[in-house]
Structures are given as C-alpha cells and as structure tokens.
N, C-alpha and C positions, 0 to 999 in steps of 0.2 A: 431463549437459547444462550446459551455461555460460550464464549469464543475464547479460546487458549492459545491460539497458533496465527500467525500467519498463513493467510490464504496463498495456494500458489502463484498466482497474478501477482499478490504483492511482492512474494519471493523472487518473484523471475523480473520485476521494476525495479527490487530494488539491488539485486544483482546485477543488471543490467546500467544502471546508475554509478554503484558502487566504486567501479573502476576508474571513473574522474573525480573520486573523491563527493559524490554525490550532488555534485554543484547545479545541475540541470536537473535533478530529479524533479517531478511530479507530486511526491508523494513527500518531500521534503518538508515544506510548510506541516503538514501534520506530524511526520515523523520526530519533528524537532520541539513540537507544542506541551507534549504531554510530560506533567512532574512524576509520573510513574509509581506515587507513594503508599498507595491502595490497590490491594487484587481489584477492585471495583474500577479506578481509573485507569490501570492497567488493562482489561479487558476493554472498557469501553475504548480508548486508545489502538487497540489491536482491531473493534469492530471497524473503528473509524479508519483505518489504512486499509480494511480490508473491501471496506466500502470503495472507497476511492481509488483502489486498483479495480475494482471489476466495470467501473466505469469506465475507467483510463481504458483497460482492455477490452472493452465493449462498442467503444470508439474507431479503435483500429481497424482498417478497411484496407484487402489487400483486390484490386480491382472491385469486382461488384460484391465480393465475399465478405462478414464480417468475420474476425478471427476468436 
C-alpha cells in the first residue's frame, strides 16, 4: 500500500500542536527525523506519522469510551 497523505489523526495532532509552535507535540520526534529526499522516504516518513497518530488517537479515552 502507497501512502501520499496524511492520515487525519495525524492532521487533527498536528493541528492541534501547531499552535505553540509544535513544542509538545507527540508526533514531533518523527515529524522532524525524516531527510525527505526520496518519494520512497518520503512515504515511508508519512506511513510513520501516520502510524503514530492512530496510536496516539487510539489511546485517547473519554470516560469508558475510546475516541
């Protein structure tokens, strides 16, 4: 499977982030890793954020619900 995009999890972390300059983000350590110099590291780069936001989001518990 090819990934081109940002998953929306990752959109809505890193939106959410964004606003203080990204300084707490979660998803920072990756987002900042990757040299971006290949469509090939370039995707895997995108799998990898995309990975780590559904986790992040997967975590999230709003009383006994997960979100």
């Amino acid at each position: 499977m090819r990934v081109h995009e940002l998953s929306s999890e990752a959109k809505s972390i890193c939106k959410e982030n964004y606003k203080t300059n990204c300084g707490q983000c979660p998803l920072r350590p990756a987002c900042t890793a990757s040299p971006r110099l290949t469509e090939e590291s370039h995707m895997k780069w995108i799998a990898t954020l995309n990975s780590m936001a559904q986790n992040i989001i997967g975590t999230v518990t709003v009383g006994s619900d997960r979100l």
